[in-house]
C-alpha positions in Angstrom: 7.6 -21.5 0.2 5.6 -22.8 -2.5 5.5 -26.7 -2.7 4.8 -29.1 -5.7 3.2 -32.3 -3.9 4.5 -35.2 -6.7 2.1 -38.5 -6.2 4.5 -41.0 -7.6 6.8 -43.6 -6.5 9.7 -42.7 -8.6 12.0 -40.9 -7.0 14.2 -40.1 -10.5 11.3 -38.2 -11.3 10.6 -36.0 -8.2 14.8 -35.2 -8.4 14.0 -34.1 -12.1 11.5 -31.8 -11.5 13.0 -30.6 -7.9 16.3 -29.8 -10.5 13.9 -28.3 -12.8 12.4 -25.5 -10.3 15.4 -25.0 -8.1 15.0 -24.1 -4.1 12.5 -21.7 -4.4 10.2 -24.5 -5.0 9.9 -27.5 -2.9 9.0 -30.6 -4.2 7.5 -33.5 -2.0 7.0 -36.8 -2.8 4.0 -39.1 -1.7 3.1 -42.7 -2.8 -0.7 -42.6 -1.8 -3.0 -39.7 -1.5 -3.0 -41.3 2.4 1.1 -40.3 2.8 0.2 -36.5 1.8 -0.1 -33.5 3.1 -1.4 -30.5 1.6 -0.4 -27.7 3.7 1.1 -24.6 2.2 0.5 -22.9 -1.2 1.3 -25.2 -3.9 0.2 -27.6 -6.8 -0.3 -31.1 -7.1 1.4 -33.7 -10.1 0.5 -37.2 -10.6 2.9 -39.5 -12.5 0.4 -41.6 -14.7 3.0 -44.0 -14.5 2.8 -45.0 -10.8 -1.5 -44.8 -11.4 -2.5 -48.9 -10.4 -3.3 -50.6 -13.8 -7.2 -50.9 -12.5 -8.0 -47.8 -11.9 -8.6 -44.5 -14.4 -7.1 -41.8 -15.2 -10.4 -39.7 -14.9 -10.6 -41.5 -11.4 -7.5 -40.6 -9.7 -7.6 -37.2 -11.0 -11.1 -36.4 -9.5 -9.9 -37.5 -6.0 -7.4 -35.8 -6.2 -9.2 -32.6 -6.7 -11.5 -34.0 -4.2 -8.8 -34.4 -1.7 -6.7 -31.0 -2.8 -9.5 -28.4 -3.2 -8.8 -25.4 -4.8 -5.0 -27.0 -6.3 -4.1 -26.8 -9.6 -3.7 -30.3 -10.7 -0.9 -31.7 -13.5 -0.6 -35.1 -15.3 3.0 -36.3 -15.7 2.0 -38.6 -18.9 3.6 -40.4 -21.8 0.6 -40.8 -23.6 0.7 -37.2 -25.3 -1.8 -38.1 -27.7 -4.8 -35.7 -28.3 -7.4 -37.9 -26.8 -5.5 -38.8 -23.8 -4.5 -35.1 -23.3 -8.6 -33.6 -23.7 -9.5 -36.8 -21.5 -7.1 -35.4 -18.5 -8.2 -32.3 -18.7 -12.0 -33.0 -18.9 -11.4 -34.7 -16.0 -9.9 -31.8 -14.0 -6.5 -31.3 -14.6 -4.8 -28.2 -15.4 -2.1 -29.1 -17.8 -0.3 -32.2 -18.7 3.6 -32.2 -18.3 5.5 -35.0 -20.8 6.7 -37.3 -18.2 10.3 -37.5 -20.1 10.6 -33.6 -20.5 13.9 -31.7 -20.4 14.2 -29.6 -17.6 13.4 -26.1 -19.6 10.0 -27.9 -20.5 9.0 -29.1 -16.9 10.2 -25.6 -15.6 8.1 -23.8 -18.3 4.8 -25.9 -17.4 4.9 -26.2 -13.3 6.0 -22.5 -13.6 2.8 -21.1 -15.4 0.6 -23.2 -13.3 2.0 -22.9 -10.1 2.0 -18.9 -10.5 -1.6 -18.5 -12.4 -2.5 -21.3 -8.4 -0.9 -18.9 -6.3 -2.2 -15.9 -7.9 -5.7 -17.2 -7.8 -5.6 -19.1 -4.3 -2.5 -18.5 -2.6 -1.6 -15.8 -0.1 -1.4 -12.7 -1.6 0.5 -9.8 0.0 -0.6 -6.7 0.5 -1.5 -3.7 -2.2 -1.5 -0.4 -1.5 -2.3 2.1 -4.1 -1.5 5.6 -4.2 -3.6 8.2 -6.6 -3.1 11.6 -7.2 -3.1 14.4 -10.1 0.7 15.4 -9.3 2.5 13.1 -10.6 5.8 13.7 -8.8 4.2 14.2 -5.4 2.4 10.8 -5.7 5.5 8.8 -6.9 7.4 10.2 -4.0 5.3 10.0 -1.3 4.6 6.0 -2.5 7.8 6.0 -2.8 8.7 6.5 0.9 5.9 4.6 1.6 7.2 1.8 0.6 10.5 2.6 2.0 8.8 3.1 5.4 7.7 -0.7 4.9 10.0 -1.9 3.3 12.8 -0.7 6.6 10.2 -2.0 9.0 9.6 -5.4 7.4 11.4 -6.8 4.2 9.6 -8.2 1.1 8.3 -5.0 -0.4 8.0 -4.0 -4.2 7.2 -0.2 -5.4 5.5 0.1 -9.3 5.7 3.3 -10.6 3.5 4.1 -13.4 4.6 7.7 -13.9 5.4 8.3 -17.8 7.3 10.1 -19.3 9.9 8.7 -17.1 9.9 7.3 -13.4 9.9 9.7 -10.7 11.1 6.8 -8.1 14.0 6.0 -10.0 15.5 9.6 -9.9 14.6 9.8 -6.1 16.2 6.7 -5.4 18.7 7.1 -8.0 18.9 3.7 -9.5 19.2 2.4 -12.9 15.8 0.7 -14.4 16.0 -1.7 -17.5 13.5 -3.9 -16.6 9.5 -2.7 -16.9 6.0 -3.9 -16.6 6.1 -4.8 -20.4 9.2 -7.2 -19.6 7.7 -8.6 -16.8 3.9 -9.2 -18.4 6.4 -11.2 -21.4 7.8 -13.2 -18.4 4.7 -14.0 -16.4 4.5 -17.6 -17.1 8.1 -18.1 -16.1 8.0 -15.8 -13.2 9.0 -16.9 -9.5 11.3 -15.5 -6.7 14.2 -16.3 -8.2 13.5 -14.1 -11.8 11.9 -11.3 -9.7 15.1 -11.7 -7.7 17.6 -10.9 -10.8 15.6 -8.9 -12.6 14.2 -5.9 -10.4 16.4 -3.2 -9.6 16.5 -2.9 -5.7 17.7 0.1 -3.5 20.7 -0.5 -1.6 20.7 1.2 1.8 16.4 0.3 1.9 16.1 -3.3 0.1 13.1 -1.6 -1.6 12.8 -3.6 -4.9 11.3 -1.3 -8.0 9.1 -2.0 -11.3 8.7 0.5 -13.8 5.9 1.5 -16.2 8.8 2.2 -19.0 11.5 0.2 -17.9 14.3 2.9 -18.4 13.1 3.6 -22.3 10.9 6.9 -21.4 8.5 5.5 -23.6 4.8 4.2 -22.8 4.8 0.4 -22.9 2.6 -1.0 -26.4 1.0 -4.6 -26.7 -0.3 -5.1 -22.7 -3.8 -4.2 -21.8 -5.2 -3.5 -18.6 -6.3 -7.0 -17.8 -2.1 -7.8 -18.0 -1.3 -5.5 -15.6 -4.3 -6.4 -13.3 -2.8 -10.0 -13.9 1.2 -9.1 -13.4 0.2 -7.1 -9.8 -1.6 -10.3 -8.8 1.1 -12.0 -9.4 3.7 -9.9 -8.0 1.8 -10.2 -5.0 2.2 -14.2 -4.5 5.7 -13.5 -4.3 6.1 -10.3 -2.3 4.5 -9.1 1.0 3.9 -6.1 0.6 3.3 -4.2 -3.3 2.3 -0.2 -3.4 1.4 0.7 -6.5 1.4 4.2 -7.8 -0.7 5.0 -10.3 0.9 7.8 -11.3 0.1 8.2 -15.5 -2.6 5.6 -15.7 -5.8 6.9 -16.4 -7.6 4.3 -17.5 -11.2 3.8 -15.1 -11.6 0.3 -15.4 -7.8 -0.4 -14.7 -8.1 2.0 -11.9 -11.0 0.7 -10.5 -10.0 -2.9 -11.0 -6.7 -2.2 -8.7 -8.7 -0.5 -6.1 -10.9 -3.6 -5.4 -7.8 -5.5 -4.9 -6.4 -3.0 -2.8 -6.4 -2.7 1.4 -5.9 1.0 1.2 -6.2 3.4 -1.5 -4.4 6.7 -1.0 -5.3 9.9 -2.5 -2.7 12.5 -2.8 -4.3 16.1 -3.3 -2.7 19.4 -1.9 -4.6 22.6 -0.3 -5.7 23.8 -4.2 -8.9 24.2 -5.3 -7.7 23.6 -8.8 -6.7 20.1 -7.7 -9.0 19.6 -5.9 -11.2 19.6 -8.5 -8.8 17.6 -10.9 -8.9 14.8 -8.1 -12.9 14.9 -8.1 -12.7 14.5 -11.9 -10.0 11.6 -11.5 -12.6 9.6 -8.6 -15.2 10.3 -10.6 -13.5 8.4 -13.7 -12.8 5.2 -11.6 -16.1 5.3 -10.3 -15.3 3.3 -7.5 -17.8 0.6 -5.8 -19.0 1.1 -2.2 -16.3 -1.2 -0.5 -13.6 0.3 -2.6 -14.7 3.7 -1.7 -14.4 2.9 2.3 -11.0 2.4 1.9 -9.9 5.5 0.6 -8.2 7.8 2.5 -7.2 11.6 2.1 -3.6 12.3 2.1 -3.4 16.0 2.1 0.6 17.1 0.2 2.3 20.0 1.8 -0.5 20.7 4.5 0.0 23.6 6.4 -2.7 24.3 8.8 -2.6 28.5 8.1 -4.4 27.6 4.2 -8.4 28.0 4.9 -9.1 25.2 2.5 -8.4 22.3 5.2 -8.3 18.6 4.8 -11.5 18.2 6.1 -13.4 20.5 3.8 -11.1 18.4 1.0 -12.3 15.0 2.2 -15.7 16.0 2.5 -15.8 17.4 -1.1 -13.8 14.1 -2.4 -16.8 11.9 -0.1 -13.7 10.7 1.7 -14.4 9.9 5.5 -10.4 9.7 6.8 -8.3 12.2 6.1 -4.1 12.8 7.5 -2.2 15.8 6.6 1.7 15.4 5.0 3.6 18.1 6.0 6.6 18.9 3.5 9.5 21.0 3.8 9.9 21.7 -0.1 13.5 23.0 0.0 14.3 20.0 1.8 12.3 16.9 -0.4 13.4 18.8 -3.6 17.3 18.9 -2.5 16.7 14.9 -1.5 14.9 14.5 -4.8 17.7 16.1 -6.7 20.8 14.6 -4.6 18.6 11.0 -5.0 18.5 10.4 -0.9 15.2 9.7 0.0 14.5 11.8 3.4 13.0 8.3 4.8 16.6 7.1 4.6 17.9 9.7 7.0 18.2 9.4 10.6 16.3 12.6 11.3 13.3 12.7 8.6 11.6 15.8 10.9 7.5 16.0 10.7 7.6 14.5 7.0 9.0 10.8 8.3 7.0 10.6 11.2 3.7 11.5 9.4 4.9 8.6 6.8 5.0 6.5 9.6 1.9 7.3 10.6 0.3 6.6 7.8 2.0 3.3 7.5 0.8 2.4 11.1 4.7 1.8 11.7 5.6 3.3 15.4 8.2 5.6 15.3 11.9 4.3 16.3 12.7 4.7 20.0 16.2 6.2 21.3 17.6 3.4 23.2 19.1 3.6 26.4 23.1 3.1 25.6 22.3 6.3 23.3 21.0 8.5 26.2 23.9 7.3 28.3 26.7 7.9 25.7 25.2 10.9 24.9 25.7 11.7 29.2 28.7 10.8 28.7 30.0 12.8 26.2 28.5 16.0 27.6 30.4 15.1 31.2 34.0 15.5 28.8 33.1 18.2 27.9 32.5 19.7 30.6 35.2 18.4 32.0 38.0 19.7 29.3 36.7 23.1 30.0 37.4 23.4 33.7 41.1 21.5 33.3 
């Protein structure tokens, strides 16, 4: 949990502002820089009130930041005055909060700060980021990606960029209303709690979803790349695991930009030369840097083993060193597609699941042994009503 560390020794004021972010923020109050303790993501206010009459403002602040490295520091001040206000932050500080603010005001300001800190120095989750020229066959194999991460550990968000409308929404048949434009408007005011109400989440998974349209069908106008760079950044202060498919974008530098962020990049491509070469076209465009590039791997859609053009020869011609085949039964992912039950939801997902899995790193789930025994059971009945 992030923690707001208040040097003060008015205690009105730390219940104001603990009032102000709610529980998903924990504030903690100290008296002396000696009392606190800086563990955990989180930012630091100091009430200018409580600062001894013979010491600066300019003083405190820079041992503070001394103290704190790498925390965002906030004055809580009544002196609001230009000078005082360019003085604070020449000295180090972030922002300056009014000390009498309403609570709206105090959430507003700790809010942007605390999420530009966390984004910048906190404990990010993980990215994946799934690339690919089909645009269907990228959103759903992210999305069962994420499902297979999100069933094996919670705290995982899917984004899916496809345009003209989101192929993860019609395979896990929910209702979207809320999309990356909305959530770049909200990014100053955006914790747990927002993300909470406002993303759509699958029911039978808990896999939460953020769309490029947000249910319009429309491309999103007035964000740039560098607010969606900023928005996944973000996202990923407050969930533990974000996969990303790219699915419509096409722009290199917002590609590219993702990718260094990223711990794996996967690149959908099926046994088609005419893909194939579309895929090469779409690397070529991101121009990926040399540490980027050793995290791609090959995911090779509908492999079948009898098609001469292999994943290896398709890795090898993408410069990809690993490579993992996807088998797909297509009657079976389209009926799931069009019925809106993801196949990683099923108790028997066949080859398709446990090569999702695999590629997840996630160990497939073992029978237990009450199943094997009821399963004996059962079959001794059986047997038995036959011969009475």
């Amino acid at each position: 949990m992030a923690r707001i560390h208040l040097l003060s020794i008015d205690r009105a004021l730390a219940q104001r502002i603990s009032e102000a972010m709610g529980s998903h923020v924990a504030v903690d109050m100290a008296q002396s820089l000696v009392e606190a303790s800086f563990e955990g993501p989180g930012i630091v206010v100091i009430d200018h009130a409580s600062v001894p009459a013979e010491r600066s403002v300019a003083s405190v602040i820079a041992e503070v930041a001394q103290a704190a490295p790498g925390r965002a520091v906030v004055l809580a001040t009544e002196d609001m005055y230009a000078v005082q206000v360019l003085q604070a932050i020449r000295s180090g500080a972030t922002d300056v909060l009014p000390r009498g603010a309403v609570a709206a005001e105090v959430s507003e300001i700790l809010s942007r700060v605390l999420n530009t800190s966390l984004a910048a120095h906190g404990r990010l989750g993980r990215l994946t980021l799934v690339l690919g020229t089909d645009r269907d066959a990228s959103a759903i194999l992210a999305t069962d990606l994420a499902m297979a991460h999100c069933l094996d550990a919670n705290g995982t968000l899917l984004i899916d960029c496809t345009l003209p409308s989101s192929t993860a929404e019609a395979y896990l048949d929910v209702k979207v209303d809320y999309g990356i434009a909305s959530a770049v408007t909200d990014m100053d005011r955006m914790d747990a709690s927002l993300l909470g109400d406002a993303l759509v989440r699958h029911e039978r998974s808990g896999l939460s979803l953020l769309t490029l349209d947000g249910g319009t069908g429309t491309e999103p106008v007035g964000i740039g790349p560098a607010d969606i760079v900023g928005l996944v950044q973000l996202l990923r202060a407050s969930c533990a695991h974000v996969v990303l498919c790219g699915g419509s974008l096409r722009n290199g530098g917002l590609l590219r930009e993702l990718a260094s962020q990223a711990q794996t990049v996967e690149v959908v491509c099926s046994q088609s030369i005419r893909e194939l070469d579309a895929t090469r076209r779409l690397l070529d465009r991101v121009a990926l840097d040399t540490a980027s590039a050793q995290r791609l791997r090959l995911l090779v859609w509908e492999h079948d083993p009898r098609i001469l053009l292999d994943g290896r020869r398709m890795a090898d011609a993408l410069d990809i060193d690993s490579v993992m085949g996807i088998p797909v039964d297509r009657v079976r992912l389209r009926n799931a597609l069009n019925a809106g039950r993801p196949i990683m939801c099923e108790r028997d997902g066949g080859p398709y699941a446990q090569a999702i899995r695999r590629a997840c790193g996630i160990a497939a789930p073992g029978r237990s042994g009450t199943f094997g025994i009821e399963r004996m059971r059962r079959a001794i009945l059986r047997s038995v009503e036959r011969t009475a």
